[in-house]
N, C-alpha and C positions, 0 to 999 in steps of 0.2 A: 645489620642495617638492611632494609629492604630496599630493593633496587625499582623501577616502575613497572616490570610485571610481575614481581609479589603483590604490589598496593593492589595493582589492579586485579589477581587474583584475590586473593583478599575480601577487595569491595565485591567481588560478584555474588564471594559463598558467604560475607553479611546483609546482602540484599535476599538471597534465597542459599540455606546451609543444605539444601538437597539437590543443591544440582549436580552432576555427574561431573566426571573428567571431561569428556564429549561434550558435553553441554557449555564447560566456562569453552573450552578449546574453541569451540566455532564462537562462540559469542566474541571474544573476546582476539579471533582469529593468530589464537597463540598455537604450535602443533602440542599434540596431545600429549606427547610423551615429557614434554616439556613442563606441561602442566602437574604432570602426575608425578613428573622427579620435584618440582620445587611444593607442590603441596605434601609431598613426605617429609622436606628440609624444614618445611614451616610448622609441622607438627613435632616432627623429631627435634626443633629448635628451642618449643615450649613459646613460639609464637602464635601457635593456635591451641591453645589449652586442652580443649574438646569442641565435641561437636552435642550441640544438645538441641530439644525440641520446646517451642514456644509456646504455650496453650492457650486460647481464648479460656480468660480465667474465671469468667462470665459462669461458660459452659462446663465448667469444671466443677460448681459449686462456691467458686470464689468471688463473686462480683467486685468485692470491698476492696480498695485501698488504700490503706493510711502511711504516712512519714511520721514515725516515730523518732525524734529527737531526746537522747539520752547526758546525763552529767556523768560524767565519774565524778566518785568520792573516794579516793586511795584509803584505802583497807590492807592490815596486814598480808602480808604474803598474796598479795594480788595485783595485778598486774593490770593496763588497761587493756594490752594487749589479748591475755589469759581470760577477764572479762568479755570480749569482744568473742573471742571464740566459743565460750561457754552461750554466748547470747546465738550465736549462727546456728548453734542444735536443737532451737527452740524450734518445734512446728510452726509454720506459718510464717516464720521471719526468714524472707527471700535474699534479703542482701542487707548486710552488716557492713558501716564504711566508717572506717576513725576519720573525722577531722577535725580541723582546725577553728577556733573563732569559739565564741559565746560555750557550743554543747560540744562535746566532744567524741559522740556519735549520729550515728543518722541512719535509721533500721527501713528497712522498706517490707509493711506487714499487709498480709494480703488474710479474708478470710470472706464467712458467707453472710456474713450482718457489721455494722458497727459496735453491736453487743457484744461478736465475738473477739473482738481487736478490742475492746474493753476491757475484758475478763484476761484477754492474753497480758494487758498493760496492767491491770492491777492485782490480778493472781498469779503473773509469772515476773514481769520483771523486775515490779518494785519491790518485789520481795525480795530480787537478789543483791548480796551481797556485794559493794562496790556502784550500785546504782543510786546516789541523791537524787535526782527527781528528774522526770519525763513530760516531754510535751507532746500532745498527738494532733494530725492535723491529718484527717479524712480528704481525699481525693477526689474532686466530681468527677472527673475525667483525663485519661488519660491519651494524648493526642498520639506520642510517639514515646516508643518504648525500645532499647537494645541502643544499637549501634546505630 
């Protein structure tokens, strides 16, 4: 359970994952050693997974986003789960999420045209095995993204 200065460290390194020990400590006027024992407790607890970096996807050659909405069709010796993880090795597909209701996935594809989220939807996933059919739905824009 996280107590009110985990949240709040926390919220600081999801507002910016680069800021320093030093940096939440004054912000946040917590002392610093304080900070740096419960952000090793929050890693070391598997409350904070990693730490990774955000690209403007634009400038990375990516401009494109689409939400891919997937069915399962139970296939021998397959699994939706087994599925779902064979689907997260695909290049381009950023985030794989099982849920509930009508489809039973919801892929988040990122590439450098709607051609290539095309070609990813009709030359990679409907041909895999366990997939009945796919909906795609192009992104104008994305306001806020993360946490």
């Amino acid at each position: 359970m996280l107590d009110a200065k985990d949240q709040r460290i926390l919220a600081a390194l999801l507002e910016d994952g680069r800021k320093s020990v030093v940096e939440i400590s004054n912000e946040l006027q917590i002392p610093r050693a304080t900070v740096q024992e419960r952000l090793k407790r929050l890693v070391d607890s598997g409350v904070i997974r990693k730490f990774a970096a955000i690209p403007d996807y634009a400038q990375v050659g990516k401009p494109v986003t689409a939400l891919v909405l997937v069915s399962f069709r139970s296939a021998e010796k397959l699994s939706q789960r087994s599925l779902a993880e064979d689907i997260s090795k695909i290049p381009g597909i950023h985030e794989v999420i099982v849920i509930s209701g009508e489809w039973d996935m919801m892929l988040k594809v990122r590439a450098g045209s709607v051609e290539e989220i095309g070609t990813l939807v009709l030359d990679k996933l409907r041909t895999m095995k366990g997939i009945e059919k796919t909906q795609t739905c192009v992104a104008f824009q994305t306001v806020k993204e993360g946490f």
